[in-house]
C-alpha positions in Angstrom: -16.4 -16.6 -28.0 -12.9 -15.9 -27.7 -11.5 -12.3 -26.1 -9.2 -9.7 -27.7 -6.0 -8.7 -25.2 -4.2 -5.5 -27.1 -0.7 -5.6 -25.3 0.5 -2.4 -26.1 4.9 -2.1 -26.4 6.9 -4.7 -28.2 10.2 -4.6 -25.7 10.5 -6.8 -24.0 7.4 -6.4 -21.0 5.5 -6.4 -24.0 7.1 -9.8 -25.5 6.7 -11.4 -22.2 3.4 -10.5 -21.6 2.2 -11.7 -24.9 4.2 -14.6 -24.7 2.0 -15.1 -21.2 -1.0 -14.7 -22.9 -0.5 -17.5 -25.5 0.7 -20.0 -23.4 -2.0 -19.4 -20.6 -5.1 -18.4 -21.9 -7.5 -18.6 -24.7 -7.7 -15.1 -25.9 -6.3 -13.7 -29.6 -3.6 -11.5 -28.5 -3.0 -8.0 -30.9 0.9 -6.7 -30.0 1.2 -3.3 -31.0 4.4 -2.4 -31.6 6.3 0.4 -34.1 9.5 -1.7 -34.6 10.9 -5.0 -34.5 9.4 -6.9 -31.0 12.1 -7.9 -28.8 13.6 -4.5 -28.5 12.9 -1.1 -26.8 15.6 1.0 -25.3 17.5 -1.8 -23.3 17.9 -4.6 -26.5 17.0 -2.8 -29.6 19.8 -0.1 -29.1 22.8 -1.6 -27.5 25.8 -2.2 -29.3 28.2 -5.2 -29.3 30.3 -4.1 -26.3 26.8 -3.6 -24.2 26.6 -6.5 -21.5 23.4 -7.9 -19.4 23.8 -6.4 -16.2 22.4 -9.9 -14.5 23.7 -12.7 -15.2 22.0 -15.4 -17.7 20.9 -17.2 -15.3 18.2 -15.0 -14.3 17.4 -13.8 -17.0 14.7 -16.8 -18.4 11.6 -15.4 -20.4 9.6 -18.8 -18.7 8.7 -18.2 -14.9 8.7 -21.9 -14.9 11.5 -22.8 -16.2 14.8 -20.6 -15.1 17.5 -22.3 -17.4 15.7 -21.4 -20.2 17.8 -18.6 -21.8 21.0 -20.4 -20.5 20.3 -23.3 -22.6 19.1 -21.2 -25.3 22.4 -19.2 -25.4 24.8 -21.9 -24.5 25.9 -19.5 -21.8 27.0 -20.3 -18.0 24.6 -19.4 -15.8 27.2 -17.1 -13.7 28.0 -15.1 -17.4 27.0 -11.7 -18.5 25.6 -11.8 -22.0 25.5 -9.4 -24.9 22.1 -7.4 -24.8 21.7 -7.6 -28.8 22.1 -11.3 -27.7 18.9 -11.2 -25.8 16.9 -9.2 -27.6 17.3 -11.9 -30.7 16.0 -14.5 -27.6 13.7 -12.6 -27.0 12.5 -12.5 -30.8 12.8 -16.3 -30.5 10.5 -16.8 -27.5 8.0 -14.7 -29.3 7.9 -16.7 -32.2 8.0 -20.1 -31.0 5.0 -19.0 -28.6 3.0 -17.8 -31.7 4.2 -21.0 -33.9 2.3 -22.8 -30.9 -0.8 -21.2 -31.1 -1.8 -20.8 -34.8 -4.1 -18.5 -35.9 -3.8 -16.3 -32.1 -1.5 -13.6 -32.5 -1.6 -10.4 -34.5 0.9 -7.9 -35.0 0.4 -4.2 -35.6 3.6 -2.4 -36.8 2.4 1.0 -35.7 2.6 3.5 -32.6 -0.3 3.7 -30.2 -1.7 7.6 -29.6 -4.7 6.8 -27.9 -6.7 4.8 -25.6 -10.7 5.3 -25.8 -13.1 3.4 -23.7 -15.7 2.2 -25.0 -18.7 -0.5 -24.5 -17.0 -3.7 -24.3 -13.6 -2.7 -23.3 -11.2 -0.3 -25.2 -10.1 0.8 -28.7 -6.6 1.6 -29.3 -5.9 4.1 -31.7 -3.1 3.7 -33.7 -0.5 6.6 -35.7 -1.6 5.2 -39.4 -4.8 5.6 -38.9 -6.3 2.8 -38.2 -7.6 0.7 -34.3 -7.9 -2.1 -32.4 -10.7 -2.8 -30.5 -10.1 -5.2 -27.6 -11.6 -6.5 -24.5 -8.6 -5.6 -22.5 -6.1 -3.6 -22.8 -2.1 -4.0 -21.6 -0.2 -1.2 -21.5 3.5 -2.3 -21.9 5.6 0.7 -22.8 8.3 0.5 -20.5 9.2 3.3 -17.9 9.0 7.0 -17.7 11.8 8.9 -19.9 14.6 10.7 -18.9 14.7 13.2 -16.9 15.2 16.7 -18.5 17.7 18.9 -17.8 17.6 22.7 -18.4 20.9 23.4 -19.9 22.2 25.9 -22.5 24.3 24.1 -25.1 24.3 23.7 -28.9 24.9 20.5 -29.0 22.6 19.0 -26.3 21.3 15.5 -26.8 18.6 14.7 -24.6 18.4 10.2 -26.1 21.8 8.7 -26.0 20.3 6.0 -27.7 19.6 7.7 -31.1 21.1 6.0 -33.7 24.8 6.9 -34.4 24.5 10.2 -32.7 27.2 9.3 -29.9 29.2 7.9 -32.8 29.6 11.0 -34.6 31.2 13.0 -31.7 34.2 14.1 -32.2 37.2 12.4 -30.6 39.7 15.5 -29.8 36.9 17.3 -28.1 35.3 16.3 -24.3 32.2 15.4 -24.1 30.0 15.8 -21.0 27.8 13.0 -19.4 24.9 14.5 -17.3 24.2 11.2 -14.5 26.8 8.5 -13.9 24.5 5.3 -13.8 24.1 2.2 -16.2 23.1 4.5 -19.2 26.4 7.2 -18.5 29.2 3.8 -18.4 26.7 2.8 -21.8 27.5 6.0 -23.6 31.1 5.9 -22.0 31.9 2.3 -23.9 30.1 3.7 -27.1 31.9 6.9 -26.9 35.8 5.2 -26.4 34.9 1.8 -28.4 37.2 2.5 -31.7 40.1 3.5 -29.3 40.5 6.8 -31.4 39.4 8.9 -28.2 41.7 11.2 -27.0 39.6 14.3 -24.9 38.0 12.6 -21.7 34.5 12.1 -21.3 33.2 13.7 -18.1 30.1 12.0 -16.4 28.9 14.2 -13.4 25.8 14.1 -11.3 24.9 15.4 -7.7 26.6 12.6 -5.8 28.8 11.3 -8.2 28.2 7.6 -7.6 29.5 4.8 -10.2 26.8 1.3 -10.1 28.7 -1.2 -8.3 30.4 -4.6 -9.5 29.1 -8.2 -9.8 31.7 -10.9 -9.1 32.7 -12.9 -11.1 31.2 -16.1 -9.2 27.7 -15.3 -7.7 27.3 -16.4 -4.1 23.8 -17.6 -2.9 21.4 -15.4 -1.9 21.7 -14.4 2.5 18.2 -12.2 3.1 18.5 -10.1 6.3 16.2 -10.9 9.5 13.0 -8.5 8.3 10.1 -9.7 10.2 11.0 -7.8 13.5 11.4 -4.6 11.1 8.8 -1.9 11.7 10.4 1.5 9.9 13.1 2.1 7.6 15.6 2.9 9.7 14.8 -0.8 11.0 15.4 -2.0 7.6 18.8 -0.1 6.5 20.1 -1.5 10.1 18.9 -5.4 9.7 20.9 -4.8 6.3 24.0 -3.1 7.3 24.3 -6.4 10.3 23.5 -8.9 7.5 26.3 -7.8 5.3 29.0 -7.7 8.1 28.1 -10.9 9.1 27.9 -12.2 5.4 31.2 -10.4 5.0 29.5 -9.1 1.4 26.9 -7.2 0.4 25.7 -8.5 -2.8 24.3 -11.6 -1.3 22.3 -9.4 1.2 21.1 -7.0 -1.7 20.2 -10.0 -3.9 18.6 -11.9 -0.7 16.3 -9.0 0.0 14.7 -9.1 -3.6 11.5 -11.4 -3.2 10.7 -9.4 -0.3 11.4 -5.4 -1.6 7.8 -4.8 -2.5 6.3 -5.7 0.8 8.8 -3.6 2.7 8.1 -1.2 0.1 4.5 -0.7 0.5 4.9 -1.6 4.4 7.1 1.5 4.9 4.7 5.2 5.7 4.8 7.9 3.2 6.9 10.1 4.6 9.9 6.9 5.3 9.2 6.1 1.1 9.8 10.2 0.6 13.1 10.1 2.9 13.8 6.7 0.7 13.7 8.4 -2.7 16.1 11.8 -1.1 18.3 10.4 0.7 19.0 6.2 -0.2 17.6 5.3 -3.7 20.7 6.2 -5.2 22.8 4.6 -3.0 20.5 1.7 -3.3 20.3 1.6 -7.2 24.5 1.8 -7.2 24.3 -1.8 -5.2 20.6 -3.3 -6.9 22.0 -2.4 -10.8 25.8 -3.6 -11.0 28.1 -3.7 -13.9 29.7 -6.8 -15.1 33.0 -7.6 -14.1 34.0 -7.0 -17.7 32.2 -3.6 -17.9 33.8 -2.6 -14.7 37.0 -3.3 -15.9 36.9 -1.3 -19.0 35.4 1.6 -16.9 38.7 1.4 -14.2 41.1 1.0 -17.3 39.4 4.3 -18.9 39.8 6.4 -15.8 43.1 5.4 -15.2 44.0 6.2 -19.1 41.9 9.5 -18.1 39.5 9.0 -20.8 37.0 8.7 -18.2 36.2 11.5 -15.2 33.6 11.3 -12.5 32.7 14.6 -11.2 30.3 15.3 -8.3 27.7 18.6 -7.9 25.2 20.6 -9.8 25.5 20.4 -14.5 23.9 23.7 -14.1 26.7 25.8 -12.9 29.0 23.2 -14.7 32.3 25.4 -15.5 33.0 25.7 -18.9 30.3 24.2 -20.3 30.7 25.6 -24.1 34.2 23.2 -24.2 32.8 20.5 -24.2 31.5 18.9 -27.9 28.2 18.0 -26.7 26.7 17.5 -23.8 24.5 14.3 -22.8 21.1 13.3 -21.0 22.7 10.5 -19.0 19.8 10.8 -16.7 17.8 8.3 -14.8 14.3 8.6 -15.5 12.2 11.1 -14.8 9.2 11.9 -12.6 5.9 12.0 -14.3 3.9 13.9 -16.0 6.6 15.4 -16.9 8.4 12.3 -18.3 5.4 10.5 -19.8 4.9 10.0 -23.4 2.1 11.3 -25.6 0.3 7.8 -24.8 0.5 7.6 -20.9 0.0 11.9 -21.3 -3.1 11.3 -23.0 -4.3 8.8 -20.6 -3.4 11.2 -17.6 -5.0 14.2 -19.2 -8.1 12.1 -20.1 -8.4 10.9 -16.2 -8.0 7.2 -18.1 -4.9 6.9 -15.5 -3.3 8.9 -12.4 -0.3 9.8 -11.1 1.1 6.5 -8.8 2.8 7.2 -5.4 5.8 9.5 -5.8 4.9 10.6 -9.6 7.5 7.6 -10.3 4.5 5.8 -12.3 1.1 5.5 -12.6 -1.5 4.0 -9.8 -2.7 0.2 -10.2 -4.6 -1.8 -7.7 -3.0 -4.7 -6.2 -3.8 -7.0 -9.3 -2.5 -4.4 -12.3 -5.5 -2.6 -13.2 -5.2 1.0 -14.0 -6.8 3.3 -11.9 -8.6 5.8 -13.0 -8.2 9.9 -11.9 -11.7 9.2 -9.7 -9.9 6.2 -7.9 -11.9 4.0 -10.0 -9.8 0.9 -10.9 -10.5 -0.3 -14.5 -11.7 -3.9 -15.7 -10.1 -3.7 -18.9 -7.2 -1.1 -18.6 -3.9 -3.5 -17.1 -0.4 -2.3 -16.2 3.0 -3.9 -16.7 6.6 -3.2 -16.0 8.0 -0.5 -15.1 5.5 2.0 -14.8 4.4 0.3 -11.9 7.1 1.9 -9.8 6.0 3.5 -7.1 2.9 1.3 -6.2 5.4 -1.4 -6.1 9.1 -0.9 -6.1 10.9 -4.1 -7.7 9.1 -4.0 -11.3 12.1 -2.8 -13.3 14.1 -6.5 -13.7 13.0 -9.3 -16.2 12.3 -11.8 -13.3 9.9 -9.4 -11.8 8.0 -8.7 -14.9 8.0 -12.1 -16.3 6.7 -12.8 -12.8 3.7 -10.3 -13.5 3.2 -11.0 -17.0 2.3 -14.6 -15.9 -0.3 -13.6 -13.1 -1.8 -10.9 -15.3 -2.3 -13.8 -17.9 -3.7 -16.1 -15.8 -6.1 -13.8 -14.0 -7.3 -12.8 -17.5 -7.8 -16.6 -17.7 -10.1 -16.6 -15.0 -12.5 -13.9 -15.8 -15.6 -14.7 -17.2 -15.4 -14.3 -20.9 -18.7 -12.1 -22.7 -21.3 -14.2 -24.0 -21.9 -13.1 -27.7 -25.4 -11.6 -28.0 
């Protein structure tokens, strides 16, 4: 008797993880997603001057094969690819892995509301009316949304990513940015990209901190010395020697990334609390770079002073009726607040609980979801991002390709029901 594995989200955690599934176990695999698989906020939404912010050669769907998507795209490994670009390889990898498994994989073009337990797993209600009943459930959504701010303005647009609604801005007007990360310098190339721009666009947020840049040529890899480090402060010192020995950062940044979740989860409470206030930005500027090319357009705008970086509070922003619209560039936000009506309903139903730091929601050390009485679930699993916060590195296609396949293949190993 085979299973049923629901994977819940089409981006692409949810493309992965089905892909996963297929290629490593047995079970019939039902992907419930609204739109096209292969493209959620990151890929579904960008436009043609949006760029990868790692470069192709990390970013292989196969955890066993890393030049997949190099060969796939005809890229160098060292380039920075178009993001429409992957999420058509990601579309690809879906359906060569369901062309190799006839007969497996079902696809449900509708929106999840509901999770309900029930005897011999879970049954996933869906928004046309209709369910799946599984054995096991994946929850595949993607992270936490944006952060909401409490501002005043007519024209305030809480998802950059709606279609055409940076487009139809007005050019001779300023528009305001709330947050200067990835998704700001995103809406900054969409906002100037037919060059008829001629009010800035203001991107302002409490420390006013632009990601870094890649270089062009990658160097390898240089972790820091960690085993002798016991507290954080330990850890930001070890870093800080590495990189003026390595006379670079970047390769100590990208050295330290197999071993983030075990410092992570080594570090107290209180040293991941002084973490999130006082170095994740910091951090996420030097983790989440731009492309050289990105970079280049965003120095060429400021100097054109179509761009501005602004530091301190929107809220007492002056002026804040000038400005056309203004723009949740936010990163995203803490939960409840920030969840969705599925990973709401979950919370409110004690299906799920809050994760360390209300960044995410709580899994045991194998993805399980665990439940509000600390209970961890044998059907209810966890991908992605919304395991931030019981681990830290889960944002980044390695990482989740990396989860996807030990989810699969523990799935593999559990008994499967005997029909009665």
């Amino acid at each position: 008797m085979r299973r049923t594995v629901a994977v819940v989200g089409g981006g692409c955690s949810g493309v992965l993880m089905t892909r996963e599934l297929l290629r490593c176990s047995d079970d019939d695999v039902v992907l419930v997603e609204p739109g096209e698989p292969g493209g959620g906020v990151a890929y579904g939404t960008a436009q043609p001057w949006h760029l990868l912010n790692s470069r192709a050669g990390a970013m292989s769907a196969d955890p066993g094969d890393p030049d997949h998507f190099v060969r796939w795209s005809g890229a160098a490994p060292a380039e920075f690819r178009p993001r429409r670009e992957y999420g058509r390889y990601l579309r690809d990898v879906l359906e060569e892995a369901v062309a190799g498994n006839p007969g497996r994989f079902h696809a449900r073009r509708a929106r999840a509301t509901r999770v309900v337990p029930d005897a011999d797993g879970g049954t996933v209600v869906l928004d046309d009316g209709t369910a799946v009943q599984a054995d096991h459930v994946v929850l595949a959504t993607g992270g936490p949304a944006a952060a909401r701010q409490r501002l005043e303005h007519p024209h305030y647009i809480h998802d950059p990513w709606a279609p055409g609604v940076l487009e139809a801005l007005p050019a001779d007007r300023p528009v305001l940015l709330v947050g200067t990360g990835l998704t700001a310098v995103d809406a900054a190339l969409t906002l100037t990209a037919d060059g008829r721009r001629s009010a800035p666009v203001v991107a302002v947020s409490r420390r006013g901190l632009l990601p870094l840049t890649h270089t062009v040529e990658a160097a390898p890899p240089a972790a820091p010395a960690l085993d002798d480090c016991a507290t954080l402060r330990d850890v930001v010192r070890a870093v800080r020697s590495a990189a003026g020995e390595a006379g670079d950062w970047r390769p100590v940044v990208d050295g330290m990334r197999p071993y983030l979740d075990r410092l992570w989860t080594a570090l107290t409470a209180e040293e991941q609390d002084a973490f999130l206030r006082h170095l994740a930005r910091a951090w996420e500027c030097h983790r989440h770079r731009m492309a050289p090319e990105i970079a280049a357009r965003v120095v060429a705008l400021r100097e054109a002073g179509l761009l501005q970086i602004r530091r301190g509070g929107v809220a007492a922003w002056p002026g804040l009726a000038d400005f056309a619209a203004v723009v949740n560039c936010a990163g995203p936000g803490r939960l409840p607040g920030a969840a969705g009506p599925l990973v709401g309903g979950l919370l409110d139903q004690g299906l799920a609980r809050l994760g360390p730091h209300a960044l995410g929601l709580d899994i045991d050390p194998s993805g399980r979801l665990v439940a509000a009485d600390g209970r961890p679930h044998e059907w209810l699993w966890l991908l992605g991002p919304l395991r931030r916060g019981a681990q830290w590195e889960t944002t980044a296609v390695p990482e989740i390709r990396a989860q996807a396949h030990r989810l699969a293949t523990d799935l593999q190993a559990r008994p499967v029901p005997v029909a009665a």
